[in-house]
MIVONU-23167 format. One record per residue (C-alpha): x, y, z; residue in three letters. Coordinates in steps of 0.1 Angstrom, whole numbers, padded with zeros to 4 digits, always signed. Last residue first. Layout:
REM residues N
XYZALA ...
END
This chain:
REM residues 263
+0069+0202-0038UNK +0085+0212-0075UNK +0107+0176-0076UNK +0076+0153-0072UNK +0086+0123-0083UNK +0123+0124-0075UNK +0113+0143-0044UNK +0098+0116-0033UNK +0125+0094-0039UNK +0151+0119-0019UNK +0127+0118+0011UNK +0119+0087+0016UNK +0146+0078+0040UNK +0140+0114+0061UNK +0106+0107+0063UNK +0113+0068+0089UNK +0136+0092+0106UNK +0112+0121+0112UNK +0083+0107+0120UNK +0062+0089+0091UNK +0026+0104+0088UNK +0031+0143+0083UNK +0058+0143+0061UNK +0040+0114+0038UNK +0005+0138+0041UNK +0026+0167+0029UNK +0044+0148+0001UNK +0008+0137-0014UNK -0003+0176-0006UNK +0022+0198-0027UNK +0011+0166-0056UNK -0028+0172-0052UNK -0017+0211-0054UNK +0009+0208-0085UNK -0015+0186-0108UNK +0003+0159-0126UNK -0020+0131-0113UNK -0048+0144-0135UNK -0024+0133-0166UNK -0017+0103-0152UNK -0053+0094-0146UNK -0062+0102-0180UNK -0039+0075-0188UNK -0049+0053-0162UNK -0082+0056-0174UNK -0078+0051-0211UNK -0055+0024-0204UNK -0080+0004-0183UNK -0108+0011-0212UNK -0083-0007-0238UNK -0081-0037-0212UNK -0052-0045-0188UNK -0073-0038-0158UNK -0062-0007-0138UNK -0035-0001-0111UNK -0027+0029-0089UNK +0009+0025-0074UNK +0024+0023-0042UNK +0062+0026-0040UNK +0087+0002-0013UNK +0118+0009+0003UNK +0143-0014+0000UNK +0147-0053+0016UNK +0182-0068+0003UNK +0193-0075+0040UNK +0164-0067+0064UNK +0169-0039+0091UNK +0152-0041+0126UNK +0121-0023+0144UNK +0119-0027+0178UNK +0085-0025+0193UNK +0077-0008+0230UNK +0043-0022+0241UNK +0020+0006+0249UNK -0011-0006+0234UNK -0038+0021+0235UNK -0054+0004+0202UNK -0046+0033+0188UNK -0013+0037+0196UNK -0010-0003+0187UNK -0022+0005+0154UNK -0002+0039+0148UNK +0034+0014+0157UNK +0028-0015+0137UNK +0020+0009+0107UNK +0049+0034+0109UNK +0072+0003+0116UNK +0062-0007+0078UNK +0055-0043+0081UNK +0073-0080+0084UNK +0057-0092+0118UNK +0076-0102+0151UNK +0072-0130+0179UNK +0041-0136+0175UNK +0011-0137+0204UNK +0030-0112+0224UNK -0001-0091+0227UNK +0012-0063+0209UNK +0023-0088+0182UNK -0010-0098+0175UNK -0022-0062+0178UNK +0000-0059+0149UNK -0011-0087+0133UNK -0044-0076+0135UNK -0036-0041+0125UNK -0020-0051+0092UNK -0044-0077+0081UNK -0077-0052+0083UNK -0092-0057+0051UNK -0088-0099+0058UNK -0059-0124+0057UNK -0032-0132+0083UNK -0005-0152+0075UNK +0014-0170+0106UNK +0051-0176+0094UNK +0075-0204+0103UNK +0053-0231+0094UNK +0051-0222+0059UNK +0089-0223+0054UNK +0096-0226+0021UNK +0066-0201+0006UNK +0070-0174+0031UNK +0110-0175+0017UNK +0098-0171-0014UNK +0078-0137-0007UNK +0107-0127+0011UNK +0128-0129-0021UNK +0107-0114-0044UNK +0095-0088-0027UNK +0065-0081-0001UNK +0039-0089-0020UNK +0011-0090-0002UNK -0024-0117-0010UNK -0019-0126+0026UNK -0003-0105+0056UNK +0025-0115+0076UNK +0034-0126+0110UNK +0063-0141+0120UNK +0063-0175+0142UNK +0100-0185+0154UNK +0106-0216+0161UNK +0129-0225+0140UNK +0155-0200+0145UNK +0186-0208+0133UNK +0174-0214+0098UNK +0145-0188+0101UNK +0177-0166+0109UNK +0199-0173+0079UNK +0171-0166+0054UNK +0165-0137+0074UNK +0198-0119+0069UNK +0191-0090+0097UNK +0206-0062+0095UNK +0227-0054+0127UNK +0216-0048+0165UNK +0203-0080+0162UNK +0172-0098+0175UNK +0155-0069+0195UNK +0123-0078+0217UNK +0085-0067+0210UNK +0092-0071+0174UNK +0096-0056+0143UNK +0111-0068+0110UNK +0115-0039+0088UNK +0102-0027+0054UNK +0120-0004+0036UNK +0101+0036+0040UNK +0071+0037+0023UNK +0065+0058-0010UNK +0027+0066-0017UNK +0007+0074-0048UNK +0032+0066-0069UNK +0035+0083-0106UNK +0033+0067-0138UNK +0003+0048-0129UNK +0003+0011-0141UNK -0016-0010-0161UNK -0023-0043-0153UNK -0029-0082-0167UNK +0010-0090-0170UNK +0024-0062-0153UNK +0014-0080-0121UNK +0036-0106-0129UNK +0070-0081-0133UNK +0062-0066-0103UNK +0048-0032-0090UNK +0033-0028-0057UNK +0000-0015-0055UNK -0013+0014-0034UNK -0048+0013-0048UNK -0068-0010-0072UNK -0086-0001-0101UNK -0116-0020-0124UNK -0129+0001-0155UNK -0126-0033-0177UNK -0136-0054-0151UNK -0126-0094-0148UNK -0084-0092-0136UNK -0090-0062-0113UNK -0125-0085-0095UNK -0102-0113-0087UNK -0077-0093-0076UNK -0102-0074-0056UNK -0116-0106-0039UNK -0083-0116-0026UNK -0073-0088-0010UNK -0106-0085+0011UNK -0131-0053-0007UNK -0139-0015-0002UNK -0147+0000-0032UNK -0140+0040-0041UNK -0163+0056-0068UNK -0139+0075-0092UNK -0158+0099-0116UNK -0133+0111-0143UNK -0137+0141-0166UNK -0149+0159-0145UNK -0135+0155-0117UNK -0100+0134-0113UNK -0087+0166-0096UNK -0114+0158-0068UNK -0113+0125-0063UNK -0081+0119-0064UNK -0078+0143-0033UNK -0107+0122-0016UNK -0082+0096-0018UNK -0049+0110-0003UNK -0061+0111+0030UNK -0067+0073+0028UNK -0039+0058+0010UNK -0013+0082+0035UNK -0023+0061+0065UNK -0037+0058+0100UNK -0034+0095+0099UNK -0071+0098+0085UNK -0081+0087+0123UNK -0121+0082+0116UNK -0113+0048+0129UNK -0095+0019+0132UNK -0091+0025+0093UNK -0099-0005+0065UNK -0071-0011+0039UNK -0079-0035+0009UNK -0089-0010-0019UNK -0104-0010-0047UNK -0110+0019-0074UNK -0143+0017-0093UNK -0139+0042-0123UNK -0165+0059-0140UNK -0159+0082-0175UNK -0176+0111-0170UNK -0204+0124-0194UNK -0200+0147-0220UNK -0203+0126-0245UNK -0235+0116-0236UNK -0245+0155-0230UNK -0237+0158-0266UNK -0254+0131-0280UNK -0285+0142-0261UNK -0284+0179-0274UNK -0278+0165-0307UNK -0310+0138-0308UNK -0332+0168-0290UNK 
END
């Protein structure tokens, strides 16, 4: 009975808890590619991996990555700090096209320098979301002029400030147009948005991230390895595809395929 028991222990799954800090309008798996692709790490992770999803605010979950050993977070953007106290997946689990400045009324028909335009523009009140990086020099700028952006907090950050925006209420948001523009669908908004180049802003990779403990590494590692399987991949660059439209695709496409060269 000892052996049989042993065995079966050894057996057992290793258990992940994988955060996340985006909550649907609704049933809609379109609202973006995190959630369809989910239930698709859950099933090549099996069975050697049992991930159990969590649903927390942005600021909980960091707190929670940096005190659990078999902690995760998804659709995290790597930096240099981050590295500090997190391991990383080798392989995205989303690629977004750059971020863009959008708003309900067109501020240049060039890229936009936006040091240079909170400058000229003092007024101004752009949304953004808290606990985000963005990069590092947008990120700064939020810090220097406080008054100049409204920062939203809370699972649903995104679509708030969107509807925000919608509703005239700011005067843009720093987002992936994708986003803005499924949130106010949903919300049966049919405010047109303009959707304008930043200087120095690139597209931007999702990552899975564990806890910087031995147990972290052993599940990101295993994670990597369940990550390399050629259906969950086929359908990560079919959910991208089938979310962004054509031109917002066609600027992900080469790095995509740069991760996933077979699909």
């Amino acid at each position: 009975m000892s052996v049989l028991t042993g065995t079966a222990a050894l057996a057992a799954p290793l258990r992940m808890v994988l955060l996340e800090n985006h909550m649907p309008l609704s049933d809609d798996k379109r609202i973006n590619v995190e959630t369809r692709i989910l239930p698709k790490l859950q099933q090549i992770a099996l069975p050697d991996l049992q991930i159990e999803p969590k649903l927390l605010s942005n600021a909980r979950a960091w707190e929670l990555l940096r005190q659990n050993s078999n902690y995760c977070a998804l659709n995290k953007v790597h930096t240099p700090e981050r590295e500090q106290f997190l391991y990383f997946a080798k392989l995205p689990t989303s690629v977004y096209p750059p971020l863009q400045l959008l708003s309900t009324r067109p501020f240049s028909d060039q890229p936009i320098n936006l040091t240079a335009l909170l400058k000229q523009r003092p007024e101004l009140k752009i949304g953004v979301a808290a606990g985000r990086s963005y990069n590092a020099e947008i990120d700064a700028l939020i810090k220097q002029y406080p008054q100049q952006f409204f920062v939203r907090s809370g699972d649903d950050a995104a679509e708030n400030l969107a509807l925000m925006l919608g509703k005239q209420r700011l005067d843009a948001v720093i987002e992936f147009a994708a986003i803005v523009r499924a949130s106010l669908k949903k919300q049966g908004i049919s405010q047109p948005v303009f959707g304008q180049t930043l200087q120095g802003v690139s597209l931007s990779r999702g990552y899975i991230v564990c806890n910087k403990s031995p147990l972290g590494l052993q599940l990101i590692r295993l994670l990597d390895q369940k990550m390399q399987d050629r259906q969950y991949q086929a359908d990560l660059v079919r959910y991208h595809r089938e979310f962004f439209g054509e031109a917002d695709y066609a600027l992900i496409h080469a790095d995509l395929m740069r991760y996933f060269p077979q699909q």
